[in-house]
N, C-alpha and C positions, 0 to 999 in steps of 0.2 A: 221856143221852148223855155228858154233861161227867163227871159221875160213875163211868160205866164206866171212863172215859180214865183217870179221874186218879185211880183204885184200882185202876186193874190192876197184878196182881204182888204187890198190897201182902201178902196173906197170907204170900207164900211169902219176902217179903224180909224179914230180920234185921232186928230194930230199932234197930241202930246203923246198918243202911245208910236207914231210912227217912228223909226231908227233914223239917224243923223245924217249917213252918208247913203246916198245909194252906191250898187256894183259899179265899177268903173266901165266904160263901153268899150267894147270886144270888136276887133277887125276879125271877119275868117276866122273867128276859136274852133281851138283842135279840142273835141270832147274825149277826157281821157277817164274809162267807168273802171275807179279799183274795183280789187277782188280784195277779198279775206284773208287774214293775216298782213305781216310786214311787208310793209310796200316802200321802194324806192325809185323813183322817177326823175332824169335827166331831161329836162327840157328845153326847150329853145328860145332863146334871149329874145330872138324876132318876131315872135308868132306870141296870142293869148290863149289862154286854155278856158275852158270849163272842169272842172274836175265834180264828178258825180262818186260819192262813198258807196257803199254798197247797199243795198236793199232794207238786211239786218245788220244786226250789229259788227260792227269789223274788230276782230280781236290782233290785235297787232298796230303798231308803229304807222303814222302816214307822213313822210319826206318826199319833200318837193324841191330841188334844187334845180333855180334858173327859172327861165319863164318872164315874159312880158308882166302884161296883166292876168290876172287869175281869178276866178271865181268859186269858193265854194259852199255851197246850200244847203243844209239839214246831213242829216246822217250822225251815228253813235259809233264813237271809236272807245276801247277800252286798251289796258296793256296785261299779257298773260304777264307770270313770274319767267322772269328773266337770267340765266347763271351770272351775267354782270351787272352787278348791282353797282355799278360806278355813273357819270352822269355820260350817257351813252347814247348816242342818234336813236337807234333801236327803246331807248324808255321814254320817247317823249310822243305824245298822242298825236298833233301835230308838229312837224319839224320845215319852216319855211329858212331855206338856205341860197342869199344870190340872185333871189329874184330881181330886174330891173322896173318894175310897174311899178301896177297896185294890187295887194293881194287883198283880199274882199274874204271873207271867214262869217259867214253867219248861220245861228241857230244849230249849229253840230254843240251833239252832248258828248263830253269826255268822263269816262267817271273810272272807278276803280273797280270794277266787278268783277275785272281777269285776276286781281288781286298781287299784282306785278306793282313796284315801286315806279312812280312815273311822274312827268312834268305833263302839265295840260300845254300849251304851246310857249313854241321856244321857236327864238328867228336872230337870224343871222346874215341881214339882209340891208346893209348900210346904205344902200341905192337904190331903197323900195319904200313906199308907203304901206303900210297894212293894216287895213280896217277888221278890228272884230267887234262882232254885233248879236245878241242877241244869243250869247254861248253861257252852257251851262260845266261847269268844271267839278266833277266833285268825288269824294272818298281818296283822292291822292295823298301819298304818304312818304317820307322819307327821312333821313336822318344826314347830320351835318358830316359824319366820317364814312357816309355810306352816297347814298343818294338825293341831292339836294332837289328835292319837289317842288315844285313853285306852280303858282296858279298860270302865269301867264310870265315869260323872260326873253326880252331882247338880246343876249346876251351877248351876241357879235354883232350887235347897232344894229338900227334902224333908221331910214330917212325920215318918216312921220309916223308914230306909233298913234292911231286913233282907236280908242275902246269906247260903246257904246252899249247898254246892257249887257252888264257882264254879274253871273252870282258864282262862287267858288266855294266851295267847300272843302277845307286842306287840312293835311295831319301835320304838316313842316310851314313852308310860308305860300303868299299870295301874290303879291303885284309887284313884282321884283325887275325895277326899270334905271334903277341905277346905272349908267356906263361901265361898263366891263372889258370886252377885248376888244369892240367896236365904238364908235361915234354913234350919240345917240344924238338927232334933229332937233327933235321937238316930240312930244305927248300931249295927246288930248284926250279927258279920261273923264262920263261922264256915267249915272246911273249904274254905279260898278258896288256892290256888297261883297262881302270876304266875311267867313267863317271857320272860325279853328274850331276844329275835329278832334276828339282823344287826349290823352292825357299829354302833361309836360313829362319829356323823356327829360330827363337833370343827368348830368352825369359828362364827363371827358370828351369836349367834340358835339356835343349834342344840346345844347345851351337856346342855340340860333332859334328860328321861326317868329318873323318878324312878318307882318301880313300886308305892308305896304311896306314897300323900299325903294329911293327915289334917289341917292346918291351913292354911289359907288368905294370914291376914297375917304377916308376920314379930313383928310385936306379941304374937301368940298372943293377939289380945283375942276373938278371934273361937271360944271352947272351946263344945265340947259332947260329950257324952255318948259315948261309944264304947266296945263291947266286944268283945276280939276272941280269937278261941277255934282253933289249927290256920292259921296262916294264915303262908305260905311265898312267900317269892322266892327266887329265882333270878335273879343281877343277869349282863350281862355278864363274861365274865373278864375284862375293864380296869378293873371297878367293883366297890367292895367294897359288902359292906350297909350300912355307915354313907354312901357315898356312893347309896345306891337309895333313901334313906327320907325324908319330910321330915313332921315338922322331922328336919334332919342332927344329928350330932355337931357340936358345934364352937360357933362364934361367930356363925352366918350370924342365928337367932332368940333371943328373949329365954327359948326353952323346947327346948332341944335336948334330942334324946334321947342314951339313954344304951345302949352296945351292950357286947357281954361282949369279951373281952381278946382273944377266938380271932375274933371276927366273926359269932358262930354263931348271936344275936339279937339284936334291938335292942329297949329300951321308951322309954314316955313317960313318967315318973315326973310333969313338971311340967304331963300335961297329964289331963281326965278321962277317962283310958283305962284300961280294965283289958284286962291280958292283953298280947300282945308277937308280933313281927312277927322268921321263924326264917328265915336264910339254907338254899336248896338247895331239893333237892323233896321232897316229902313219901315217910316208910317206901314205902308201899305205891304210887305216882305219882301221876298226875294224879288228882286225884279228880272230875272228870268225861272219862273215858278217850278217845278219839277212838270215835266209834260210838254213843256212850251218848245226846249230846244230839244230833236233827236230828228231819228227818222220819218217824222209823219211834220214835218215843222210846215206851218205856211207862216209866210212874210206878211208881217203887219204892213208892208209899205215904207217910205221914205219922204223925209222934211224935202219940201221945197230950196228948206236952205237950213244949215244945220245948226245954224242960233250961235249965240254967245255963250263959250263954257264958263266963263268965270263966274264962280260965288263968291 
């Protein structure tokens, strides 16, 4: 069954359109099919799962704590309004926490439609690999003294953060891999677009939304490994790219990046990053189109081998 899913199409699709990594391979997976609403699942270190979303759209929270290898395929998670509007397990659309494998996330749509402040995924899994692919993030919103939204956040580490068509559409920030309360391995981030949404909130606490962020402390002691291949913002019209990226241009870290004269990229010369972060959207658009990732998704298929990230 998982098989069928997640090779269909692949003959007929190009092999520049196929994804990087395939699913990780499953001993005896336990299939676990949420339901509707807030979901929370304790799982077993020893054993792989499949995990199947729901039909329609799932209004509520999906946390996964533990679990070998994981798999999951297509489906639209949203978040209702919430009474805690603080950065809360319950406001993040996917929440992988603990997992030992590899967690495999591809073609689910997260968006804002329940109209609840929320993160599209957030992981917390310093002893996991986690591939996402082909996910669509968008209308998330939040604010710096309320709820910090982000497109995609490691935020209690990861073993190897892999992203591979990724589009985001955010009201706060986007690709926030900076090291925080976990060890971050390595990132490999490629075909990834980011999109600020809405106006700039000015004002006490509310300053932030930074649509790529790739270091944690201002010390920059905290480096690792990064490479990054096609990967585009799109900042506000009040905000240039050197003000969307951090580390910024400037004085603010001991490792600022460095951006071309016209605005049109920025790199990190001082930190280990290969490759560089390209103001606007990408030739061809979003590279996960509205349509492509939700509930009806088939899989373009998988590289033979997933190429060289670095530009």
């Amino acid at each position: 069954m998982l098989g069928a899913l997640a090779l269909a199409g692949s003959a007929s699709a190009a092999e520049s359109d196929k994804l990087r990594w395939a699913p990780p391979p499953l001993s005896h997976p336990v299939t676990l099919q949420l339901r509707d609403g807030i979901t929370y699942n304790k799982l077993d270190d020893s054993k792989d799962y499949i995990v199947k979303l729901p039909r329609n759209k799932k209004v509520g929270s999906t946390v996964l704590e533990g679990g070998r290898n994981i798999v999951i395929i297509g489906g639209w998670i949203t978040l209702p309004v919430l009474p805690d509007k603080s950065n809360a397990a319950m406001s993040r659309g996917i929440y992988i926490k603990n997992s030992v494998g590899v967690v495999h996330i591809e073609g689910v749509l997260i968006d804002g439609s329940g109209g609840g402040m929320s993160d599209g995924i957030d992981i917390d899994a310093p002893k996991a690999t986690v591939q996402i692919e082909n996910v669509r993030v968008e209308g998330i919103y939040g604010y710096f003294d309320q709820f910090h939204a982000d497109v995609v956040q490691p935020f209690g580490g990861v073993k190897d953060l892999r992203i591979d068509k990724l589009t985001g559409y955010t009201g706060y920030q986007g690709l926030t891999i900076g090291r925080d309360l976990g060890d971050m391995g390595s990132a490999e981030i490629s075909r990834v677009n980011l999109v600020a949404t809405g106006d700039q909130i000015w004002g006490r606490h509310n300053n932030s939304g930074y649509l790529v962020w790739l270091t944690h402390a201002s010390d920059c002691r905290f480096d690792f490994p990064i490479k990054l291949r096609e990967v585009w913002v799109q900042p506000r019209p009040t905000r240039s790219l050197a003000d969307s990226v951090w580390p910024p241009i400037g004085g603010k870290t001991a490792c600022p990046s460095e951006a071309r004269d016209d605005d049109s990229e920025a790199r990190f010369p001082r930190l280990s990053i290969l490759g560089r972060v390209r103001k606007g959207l990408p030739p061809g658009g979003d590279f996960v189109p509205a349509g492509v990732a939700g509930v009806n998704y088939v899989s373009p298929g998988y590289r033979s081998a997933p190429g060289d990230l670095a530009e």
